[in-house]
C-alpha positions in Angstrom: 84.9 96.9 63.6 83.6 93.5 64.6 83.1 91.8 67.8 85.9 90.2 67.7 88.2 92.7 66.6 86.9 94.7 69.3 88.3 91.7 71.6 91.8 91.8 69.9 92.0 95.8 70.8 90.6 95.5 74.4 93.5 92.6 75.3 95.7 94.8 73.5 95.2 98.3 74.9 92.5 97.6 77.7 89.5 99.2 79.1 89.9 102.7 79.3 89.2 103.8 75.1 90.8 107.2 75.9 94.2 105.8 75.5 93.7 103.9 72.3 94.7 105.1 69.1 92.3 107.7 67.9 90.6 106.1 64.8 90.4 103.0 66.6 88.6 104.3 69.6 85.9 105.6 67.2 85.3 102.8 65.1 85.2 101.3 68.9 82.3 103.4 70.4 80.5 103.0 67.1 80.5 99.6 67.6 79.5 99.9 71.5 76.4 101.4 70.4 75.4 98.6 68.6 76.7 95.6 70.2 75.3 93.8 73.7 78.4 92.0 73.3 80.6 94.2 72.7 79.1 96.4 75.7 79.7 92.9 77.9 83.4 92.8 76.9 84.3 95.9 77.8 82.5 95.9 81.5 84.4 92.4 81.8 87.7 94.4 81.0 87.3 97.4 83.3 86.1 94.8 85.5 89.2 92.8 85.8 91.5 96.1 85.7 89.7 97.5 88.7 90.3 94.4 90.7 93.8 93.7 89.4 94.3 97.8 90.1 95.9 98.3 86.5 93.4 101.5 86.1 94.9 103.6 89.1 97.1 106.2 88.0 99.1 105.7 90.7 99.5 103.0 93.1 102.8 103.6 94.2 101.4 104.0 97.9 100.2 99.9 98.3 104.0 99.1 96.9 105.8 97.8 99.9 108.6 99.2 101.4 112.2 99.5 99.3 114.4 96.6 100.6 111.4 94.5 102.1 112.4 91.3 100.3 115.9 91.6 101.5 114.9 92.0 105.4 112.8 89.0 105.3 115.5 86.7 103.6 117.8 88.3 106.5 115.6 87.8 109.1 114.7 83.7 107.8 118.5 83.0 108.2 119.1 84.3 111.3 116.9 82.5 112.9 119.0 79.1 115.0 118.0 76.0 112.6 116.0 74.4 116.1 113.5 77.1 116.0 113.1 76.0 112.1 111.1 73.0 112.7 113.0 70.5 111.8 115.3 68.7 113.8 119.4 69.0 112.6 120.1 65.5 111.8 117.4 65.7 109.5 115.4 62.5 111.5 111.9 64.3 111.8 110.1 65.6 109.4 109.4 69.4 109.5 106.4 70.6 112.3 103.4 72.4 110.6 103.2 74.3 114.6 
């Protein structure tokens, strides 16, 4: 495996080599042993999964509430159209505060 095959696999199964295809994930670690830059691509990877929280098997408790998006929308139109900003002939431009 090359470097740059070992860049194709880790955009197309990601960081953690325990769930890529087995005779891939050999030829992998093989490589990892050998290459500084491979070794760099990979930490970049787990990297970017840990902060984009891809890794976590479950992440179901920072999901927000069921039926959020639809109270918000509700809430946004039931407010009166003065407390909007914006005047209802549409003269002034909106207010920022």
């Amino acid at each position: 495996m090359t470097d740059e095959e070992f860049r194709d696999r880790l955009d197309r199964h990601g960081g953690d080599l325990a769930l890529w295809p087995a005779d891939v994930g050999r030829d992998a670690r093989r490589l990892l042993l050998r290459s500084v830059k491979a070794q760099a691509m990979l930490d970049e990877m787990v990297t970017m999964e840990l902060a984009l929280g891809q890794s976590a098997p479950d992440r179901s408790e920072d999901r927000p509430p069921s039926g959020l998006a639809d109270r918000i929308f509700a809430a946004a139109f039931r407010l009166p159209s003065s407390d909007r900003g914006f005047d209802e002939d549409g003269d002034q431009s909106p207010r920022l505060m």
